[in-house]
Structure formats: C-alpha cells, structure tokens
VMD Tcl script that draws the C-alpha trace (Angstrom):
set ca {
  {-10.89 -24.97 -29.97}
  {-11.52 -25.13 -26.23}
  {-8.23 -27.35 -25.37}
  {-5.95 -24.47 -27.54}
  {-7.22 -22.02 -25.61}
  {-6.26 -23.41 -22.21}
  {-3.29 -25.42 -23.46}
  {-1.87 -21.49 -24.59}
  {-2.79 -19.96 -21.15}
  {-1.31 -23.05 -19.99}
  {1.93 -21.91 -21.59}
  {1.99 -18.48 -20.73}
  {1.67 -19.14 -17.31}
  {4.29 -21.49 -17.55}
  {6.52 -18.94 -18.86}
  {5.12 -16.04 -16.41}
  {6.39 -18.84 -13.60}
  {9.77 -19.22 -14.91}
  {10.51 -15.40 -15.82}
  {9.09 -14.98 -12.01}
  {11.82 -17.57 -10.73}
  {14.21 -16.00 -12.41}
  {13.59 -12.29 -11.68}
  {13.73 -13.58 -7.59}
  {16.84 -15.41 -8.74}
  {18.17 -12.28 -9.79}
  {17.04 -9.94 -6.94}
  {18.34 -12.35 -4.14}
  {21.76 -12.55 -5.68}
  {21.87 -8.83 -6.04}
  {20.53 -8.75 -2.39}
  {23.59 -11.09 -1.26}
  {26.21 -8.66 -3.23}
  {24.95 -5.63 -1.56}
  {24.69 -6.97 1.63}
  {28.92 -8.74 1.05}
  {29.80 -5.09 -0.19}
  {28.55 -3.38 2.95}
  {29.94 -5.42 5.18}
  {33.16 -5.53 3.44}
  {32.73 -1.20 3.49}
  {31.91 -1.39 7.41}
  {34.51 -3.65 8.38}
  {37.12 -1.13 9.07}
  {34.73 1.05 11.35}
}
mol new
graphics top color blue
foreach p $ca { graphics top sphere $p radius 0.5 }
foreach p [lrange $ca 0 end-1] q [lrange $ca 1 end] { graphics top cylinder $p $q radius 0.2 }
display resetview
C-alpha cells in the first residue's frame, strides 16, 4: 500500500511539473508579444 501511495504523489508531481513548464511556456511567449508590440507602437516616436 506504501509503493501506491508514493508512486501517486509521484504522478501528481509529475503532472504539477509539466502544467508548471507549460504555464512559464505560456507567460514567456506572452512576455515576447508584448514586448514585439511595444516596440513596434514606439517605433515611430
């Protein structure tokens, strides 16, 4: 019963690690758009 337990946190943090990659995957590419949009807005200035 032990090894289930740990094998199932196991998982979860697996899971936890990849939704984490994902949600930094997200934020940098919305980080890189924003930054592309206002330098395309300042470029006249």
């Amino acid at each position: 019963m032990k090894g289930r337990m740990s094998s199932v946190l196991t998982l979860k943090q697996l899971s936890w690690d990849k939704c984490s990659r994902l949600m930094r995957e997200q934020r940098t590419r919305l980080y890189i758009m924003w930054r592309c949009t206002v330098i395309l807005l300042c470029w006249d200035e």
